[in-house]
C-alpha positions in Angstrom: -1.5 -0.3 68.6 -3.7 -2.0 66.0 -5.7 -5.1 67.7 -5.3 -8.6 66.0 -6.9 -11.6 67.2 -4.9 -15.4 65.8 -7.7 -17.2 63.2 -8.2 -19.8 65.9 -8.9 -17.5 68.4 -12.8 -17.3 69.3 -14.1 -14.9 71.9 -17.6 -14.7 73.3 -18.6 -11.6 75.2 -21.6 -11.9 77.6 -23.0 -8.7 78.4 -25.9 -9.5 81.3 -27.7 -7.1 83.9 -25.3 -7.8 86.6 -22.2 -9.0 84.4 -20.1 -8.7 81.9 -18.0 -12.0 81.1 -15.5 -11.9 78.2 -14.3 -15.9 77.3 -11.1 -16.5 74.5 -11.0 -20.7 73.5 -8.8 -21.9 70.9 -10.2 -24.2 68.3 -7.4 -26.8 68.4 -6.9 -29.6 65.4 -9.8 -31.7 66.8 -12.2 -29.3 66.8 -12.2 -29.1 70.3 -12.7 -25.7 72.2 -9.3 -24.8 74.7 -10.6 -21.6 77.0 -7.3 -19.6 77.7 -8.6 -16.7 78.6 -11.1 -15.2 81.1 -12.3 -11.9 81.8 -15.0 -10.6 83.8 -16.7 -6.8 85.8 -19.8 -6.1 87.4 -22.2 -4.4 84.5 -23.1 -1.2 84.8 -26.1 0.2 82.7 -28.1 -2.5 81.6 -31.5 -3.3 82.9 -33.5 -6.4 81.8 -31.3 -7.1 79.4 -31.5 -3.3 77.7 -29.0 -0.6 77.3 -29.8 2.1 79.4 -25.8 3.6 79.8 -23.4 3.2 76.6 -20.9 5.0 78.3 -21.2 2.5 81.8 -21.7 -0.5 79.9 -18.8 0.4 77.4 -16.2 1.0 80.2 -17.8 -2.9 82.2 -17.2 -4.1 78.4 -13.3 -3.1 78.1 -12.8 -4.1 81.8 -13.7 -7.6 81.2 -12.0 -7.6 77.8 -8.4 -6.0 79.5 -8.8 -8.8 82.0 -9.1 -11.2 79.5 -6.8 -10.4 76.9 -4.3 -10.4 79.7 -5.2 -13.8 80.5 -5.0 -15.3 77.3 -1.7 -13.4 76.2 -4.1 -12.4 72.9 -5.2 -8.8 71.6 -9.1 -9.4 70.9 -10.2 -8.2 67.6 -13.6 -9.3 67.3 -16.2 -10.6 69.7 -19.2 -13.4 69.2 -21.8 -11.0 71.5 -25.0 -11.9 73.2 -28.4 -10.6 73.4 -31.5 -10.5 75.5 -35.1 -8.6 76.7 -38.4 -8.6 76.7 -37.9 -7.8 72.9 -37.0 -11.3 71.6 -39.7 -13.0 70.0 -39.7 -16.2 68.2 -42.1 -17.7 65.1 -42.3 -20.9 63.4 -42.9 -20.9 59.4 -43.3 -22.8 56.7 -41.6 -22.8 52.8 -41.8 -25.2 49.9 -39.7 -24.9 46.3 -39.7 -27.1 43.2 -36.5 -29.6 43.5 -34.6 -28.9 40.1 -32.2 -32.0 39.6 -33.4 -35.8 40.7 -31.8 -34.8 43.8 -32.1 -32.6 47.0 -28.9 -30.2 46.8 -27.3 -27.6 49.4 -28.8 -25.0 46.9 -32.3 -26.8 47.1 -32.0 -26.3 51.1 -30.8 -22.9 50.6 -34.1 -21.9 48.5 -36.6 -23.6 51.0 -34.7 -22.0 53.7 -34.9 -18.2 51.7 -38.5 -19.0 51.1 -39.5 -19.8 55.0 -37.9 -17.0 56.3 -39.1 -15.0 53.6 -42.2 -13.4 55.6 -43.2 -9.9 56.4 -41.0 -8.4 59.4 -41.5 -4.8 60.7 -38.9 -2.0 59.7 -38.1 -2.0 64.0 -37.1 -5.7 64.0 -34.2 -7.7 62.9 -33.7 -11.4 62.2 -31.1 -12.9 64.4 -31.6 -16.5 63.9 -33.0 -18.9 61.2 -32.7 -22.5 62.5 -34.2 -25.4 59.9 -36.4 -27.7 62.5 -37.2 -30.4 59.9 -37.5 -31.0 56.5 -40.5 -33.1 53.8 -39.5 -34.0 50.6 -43.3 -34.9 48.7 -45.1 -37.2 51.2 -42.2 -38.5 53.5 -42.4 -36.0 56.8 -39.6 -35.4 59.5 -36.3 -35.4 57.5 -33.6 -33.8 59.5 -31.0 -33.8 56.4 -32.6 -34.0 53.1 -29.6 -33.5 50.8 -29.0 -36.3 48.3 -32.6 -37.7 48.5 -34.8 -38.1 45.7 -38.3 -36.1 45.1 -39.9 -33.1 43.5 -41.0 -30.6 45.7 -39.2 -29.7 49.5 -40.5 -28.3 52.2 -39.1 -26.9 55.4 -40.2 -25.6 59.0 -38.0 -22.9 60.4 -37.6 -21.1 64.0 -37.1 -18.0 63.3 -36.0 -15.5 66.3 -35.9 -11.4 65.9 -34.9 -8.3 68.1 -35.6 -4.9 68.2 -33.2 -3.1 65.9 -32.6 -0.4 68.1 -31.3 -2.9 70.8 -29.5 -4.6 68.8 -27.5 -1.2 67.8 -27.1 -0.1 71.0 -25.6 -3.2 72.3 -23.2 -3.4 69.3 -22.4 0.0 70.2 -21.0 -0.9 73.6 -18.5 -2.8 71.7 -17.7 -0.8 68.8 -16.8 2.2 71.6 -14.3 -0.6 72.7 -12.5 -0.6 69.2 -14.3 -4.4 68.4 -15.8 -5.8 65.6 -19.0 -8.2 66.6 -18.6 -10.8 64.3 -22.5 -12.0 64.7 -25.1 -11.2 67.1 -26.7 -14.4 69.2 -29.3 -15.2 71.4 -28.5 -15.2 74.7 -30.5 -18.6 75.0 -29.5 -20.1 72.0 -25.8 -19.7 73.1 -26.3 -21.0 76.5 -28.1 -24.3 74.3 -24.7 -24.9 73.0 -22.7 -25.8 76.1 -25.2 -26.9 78.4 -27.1 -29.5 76.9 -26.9 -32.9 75.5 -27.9 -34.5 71.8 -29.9 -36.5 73.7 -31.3 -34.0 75.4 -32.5 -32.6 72.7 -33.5 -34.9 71.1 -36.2 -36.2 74.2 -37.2 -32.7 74.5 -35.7 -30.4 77.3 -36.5 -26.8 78.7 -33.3 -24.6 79.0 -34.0 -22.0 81.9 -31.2 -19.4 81.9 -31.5 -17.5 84.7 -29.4 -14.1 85.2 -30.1 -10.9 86.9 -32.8 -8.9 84.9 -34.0 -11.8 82.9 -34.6 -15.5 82.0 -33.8 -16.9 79.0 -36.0 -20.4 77.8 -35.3 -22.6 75.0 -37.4 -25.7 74.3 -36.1 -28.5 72.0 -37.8 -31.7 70.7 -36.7 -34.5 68.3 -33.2 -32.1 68.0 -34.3 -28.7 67.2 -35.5 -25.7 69.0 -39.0 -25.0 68.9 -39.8 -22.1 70.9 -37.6 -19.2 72.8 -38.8 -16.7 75.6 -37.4 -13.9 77.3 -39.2 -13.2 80.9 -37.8 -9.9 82.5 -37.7 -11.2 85.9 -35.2 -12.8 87.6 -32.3 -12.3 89.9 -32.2 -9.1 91.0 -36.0 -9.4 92.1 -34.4 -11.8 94.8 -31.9 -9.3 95.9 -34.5 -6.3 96.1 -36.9 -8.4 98.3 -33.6 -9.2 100.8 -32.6 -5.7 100.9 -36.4 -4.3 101.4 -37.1 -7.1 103.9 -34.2 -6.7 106.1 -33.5 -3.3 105.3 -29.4 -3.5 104.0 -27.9 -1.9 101.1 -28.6 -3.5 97.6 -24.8 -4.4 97.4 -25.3 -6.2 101.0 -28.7 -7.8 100.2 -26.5 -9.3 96.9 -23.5 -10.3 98.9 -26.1 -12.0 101.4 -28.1 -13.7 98.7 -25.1 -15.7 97.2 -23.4 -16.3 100.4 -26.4 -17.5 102.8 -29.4 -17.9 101.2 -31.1 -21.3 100.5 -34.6 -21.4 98.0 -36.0 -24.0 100.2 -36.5 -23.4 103.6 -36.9 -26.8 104.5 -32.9 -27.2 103.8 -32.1 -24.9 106.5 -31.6 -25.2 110.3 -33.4 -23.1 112.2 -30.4 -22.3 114.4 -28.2 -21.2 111.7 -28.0 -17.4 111.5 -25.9 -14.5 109.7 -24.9 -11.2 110.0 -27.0 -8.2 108.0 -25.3 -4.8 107.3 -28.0 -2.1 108.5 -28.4 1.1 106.3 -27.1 4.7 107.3 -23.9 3.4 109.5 -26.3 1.5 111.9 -25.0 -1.4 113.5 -25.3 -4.7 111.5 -28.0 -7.5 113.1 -28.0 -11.2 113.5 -30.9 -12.3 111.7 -31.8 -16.1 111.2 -30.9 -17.7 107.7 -34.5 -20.1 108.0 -35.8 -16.6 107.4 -33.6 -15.4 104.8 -35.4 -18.8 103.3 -38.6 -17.9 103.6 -38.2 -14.5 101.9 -36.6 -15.8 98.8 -38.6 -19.2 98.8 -41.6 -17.4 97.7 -39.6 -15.2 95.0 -38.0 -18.3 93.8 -41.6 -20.2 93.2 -42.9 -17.0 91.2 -39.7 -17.3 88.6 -40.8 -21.2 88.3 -44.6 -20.4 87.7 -43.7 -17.8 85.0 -41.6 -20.5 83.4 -45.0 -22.9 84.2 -47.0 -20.3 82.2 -44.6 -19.9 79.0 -44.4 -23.7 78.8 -48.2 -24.1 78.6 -48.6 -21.0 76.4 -46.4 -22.7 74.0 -48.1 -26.0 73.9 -44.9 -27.5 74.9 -45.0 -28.4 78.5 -45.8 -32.5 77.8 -43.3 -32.8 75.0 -40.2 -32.6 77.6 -39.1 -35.9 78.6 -36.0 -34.6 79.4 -37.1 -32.2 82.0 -35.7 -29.0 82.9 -31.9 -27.5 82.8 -31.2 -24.5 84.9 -28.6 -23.0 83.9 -27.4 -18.8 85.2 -26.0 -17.3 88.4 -29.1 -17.4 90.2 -29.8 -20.7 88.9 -26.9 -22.4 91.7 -28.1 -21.2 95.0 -29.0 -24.0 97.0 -32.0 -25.6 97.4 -32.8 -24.2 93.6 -33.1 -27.9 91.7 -34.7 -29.6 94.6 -37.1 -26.8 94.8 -37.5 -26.3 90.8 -38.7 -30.4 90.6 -41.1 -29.5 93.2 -42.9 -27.1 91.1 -42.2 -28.7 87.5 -42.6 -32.4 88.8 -40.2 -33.3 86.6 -36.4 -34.1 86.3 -34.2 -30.8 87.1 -30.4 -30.6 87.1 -28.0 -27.5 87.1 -26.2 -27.2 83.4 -23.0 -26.3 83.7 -20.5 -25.7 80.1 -19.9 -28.8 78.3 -16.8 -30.6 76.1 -14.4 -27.7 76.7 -10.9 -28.2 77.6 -8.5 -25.9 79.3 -9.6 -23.2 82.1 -12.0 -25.8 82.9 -11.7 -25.0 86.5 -12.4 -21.2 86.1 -15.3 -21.9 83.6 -16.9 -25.1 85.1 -19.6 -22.7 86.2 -23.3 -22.1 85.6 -22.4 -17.9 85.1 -20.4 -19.0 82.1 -22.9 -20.6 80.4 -23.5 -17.9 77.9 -20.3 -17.0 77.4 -18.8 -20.6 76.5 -21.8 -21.2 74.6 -21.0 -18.2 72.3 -17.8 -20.3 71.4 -19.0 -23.5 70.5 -21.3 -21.2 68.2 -18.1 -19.3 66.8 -16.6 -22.8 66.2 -19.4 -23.9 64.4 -19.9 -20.6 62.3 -16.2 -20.5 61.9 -16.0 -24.0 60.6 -19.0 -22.9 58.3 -17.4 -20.2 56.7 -14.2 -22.3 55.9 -16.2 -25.2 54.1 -18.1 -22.1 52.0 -15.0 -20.8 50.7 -13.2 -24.3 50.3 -16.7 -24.6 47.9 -16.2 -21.2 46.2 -12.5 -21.8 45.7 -13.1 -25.1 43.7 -15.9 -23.3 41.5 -13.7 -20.6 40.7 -10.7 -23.1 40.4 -12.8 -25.2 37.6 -13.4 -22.3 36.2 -9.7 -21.0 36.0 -8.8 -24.3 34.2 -11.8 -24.1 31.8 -10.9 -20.4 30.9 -7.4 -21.5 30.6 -8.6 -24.7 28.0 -11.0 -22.4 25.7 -7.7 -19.7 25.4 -5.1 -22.9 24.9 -7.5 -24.1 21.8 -8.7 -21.3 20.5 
């Protein structure tokens, strides 16, 4: 049976180290985002963010997908996919063109744009995003939209984000085996941007810590644009090896355990509090003390924050954040995480959860979905991008219709 998704459908597929999360919203008349459907497996055969399986990460892929086509009563088409890894890097650059006409137009923005991402990029890496940070028309700085303003040359500062192309084919792969079509490729980071933080936010300057199993994911924004993007490949799953070495249990225990019981500051837990551990080999499970379960992922926890510490300062950033930090990710809501994270950062820290979506809201009101949700409001927005476009292109070619149709009526 051929697959057809309805125009206003939107799905976002997620595919992380420890899950795969499929999300369908509905972009209703207001432009607001309905999620009706909801679909998510355990991943299998992804590491850091990196294919290491197609066949594993394909079957997670149509899991999540069957669950939520069956959800949203929809047959999914298409997919708005995510990326990660150590292989994401970001630059900022620079372009400047003539302006032709007294004013800035959309095809002045497009050529300052073409010419600031125009710079030399290895045959093994793609371009996945270019995001305009600000624009200078002659000697007036800091223009955020400079269509319709008067001048004669334009400038423009871009972010510019790229991927290995290999990772990006294999991931695309993964879906393809599934019978999809990814309509566009998005940082995993950049997505989660899009339904966990505010304008204001943004605009103040904020530090967007996504943190999954195999890696964390940082955005920084000032004055309303992103200005630098990170992938560390540590996260999660550290925290879950250190529980299963430590008190000797089964990786699929030492998970169960972590989510369940354990707390990243030990000062939050009683000492009398204990749990139950699963021993190894069909031993008998232990009672073990959950103040020590603490102190094992306490230190874990405060090495993820020092990393983020060190890319901060490393991009020159760390004092342009008046916002703080948003945690957003699975690991991101055990307890103790935001109390512990303003500790370290000695600024303001809260959990992001998804933003201004309407429906499900219960099932996706979650930090795990942050991704996922995010890659709709991006679909909107692309979506909603590609309609103006051809609205444009239809009234050039309909002026010209009628001008054809004059010259052949008087001559």
């Amino acid at each position: 049976m051929s697959k057809t998704t309805d125009a206003r459908l939107i799905v976002g597929l997620d595919i992380g180290t420890s899950k795969v999360t499929a999300v369908v919203g509905e972009v209703m008349a207001d432009g607001e985002i309905s999620v009706i459907g909801l679909g998510s497996h355990q991943s299998r055969g992804m590491d850091k963010g990196g294919v290491n399986d197609l066949d594993s990460v394909a079957r997670a892929v149509q899991r999540a997908l069957d669950e939520a086509e069956l959800m949203a009563g929809c047959q999914i088409a298409s997919v708005f996919l995510s990326i990660s890894g150590r292989h994401i890097e970001c630059q900022n650059e620079n372009g400047m063109v003539s302006i032709n006409q007294e004013e800035v137009t959309q095809e002045d923005v497009d050529a300052v744009i073409h010419t600031a991402k125009s710079v030399p990029i290895s045959d093994e890496r793609r371009i996945l995003h270019v995001l305009p940070q600000e624009f200078a028309i002659d000697w007036q700085e800091g223009i955020k939209s400079p269509i319709g303003m008067s001048g004669m040359r334009l400038e423009a500062t871009v972010h510019i984000i790229t991927c290995a192309n290999d990772m990006a084919k294999n991931i695309v792969k993964c879906v393809e085996r599934c019978g999809l079509k990814v309509d566009k490729l998005i940082f995993a980071a950049l997505a989660s941007s899009y339904s966990v933080l505010t304008d204001d936010e943004k605009e103040l300057g904020v530090c967007l810590v996504d943190i999954g199993g195999g890696t964390m994911d940082i955005s920084v924004f000032t004055a309303g644009a992103l200005r630098h993007t990170a992938v560390i490949p540590v996260a999660g799953n550290q925290v879950t090896s250190d529980i299963a070495k430590i008190f000797r249990t089964p990786l699929s225990h030492a998970e169960e355990i972590k989510v369940q019981y354990a707390c990243a500051l030990r000062q939050l837990v009683s000492l009398e509090d204990s749990i139950e551990v699963p021993s190894v080999g069909g031993r008998p499970s232990r009672t073990m003390s959950r103040h020590t379960l603490a102190e094992v992922v306490e230190p874990r926890y405060h090495e993820l924050f020092d990393l983020v510490k060190e890319e901060l300062k490393r991009s020159g950033m760390e004092d342009q954040i008046a916002a703080g930090v948003v945690l957003t990710g699975g690991t991101a809501k055990m307890e103790g995480t935001v109390e512990f994270a303003e500790d370290v950062f000695q600024m303001p820290v809260r959990l992001g959860t998804p933003l201004e979506i309407k429906g499900l809201t219960d099932y996706v009101d979650d930090p795990v979905y942050a991704t996922a949700v995010g890659l709709l409001h991006y679909g909107k927005d692309d979506l909603l991008g590609q309609r103006r476009e051809k609205r444009a292109s239809e009234g050039v070619s309909g002026l010209w219709s009628r001008v054809h149709s004059w010259f052949k009526g008087e001559f």
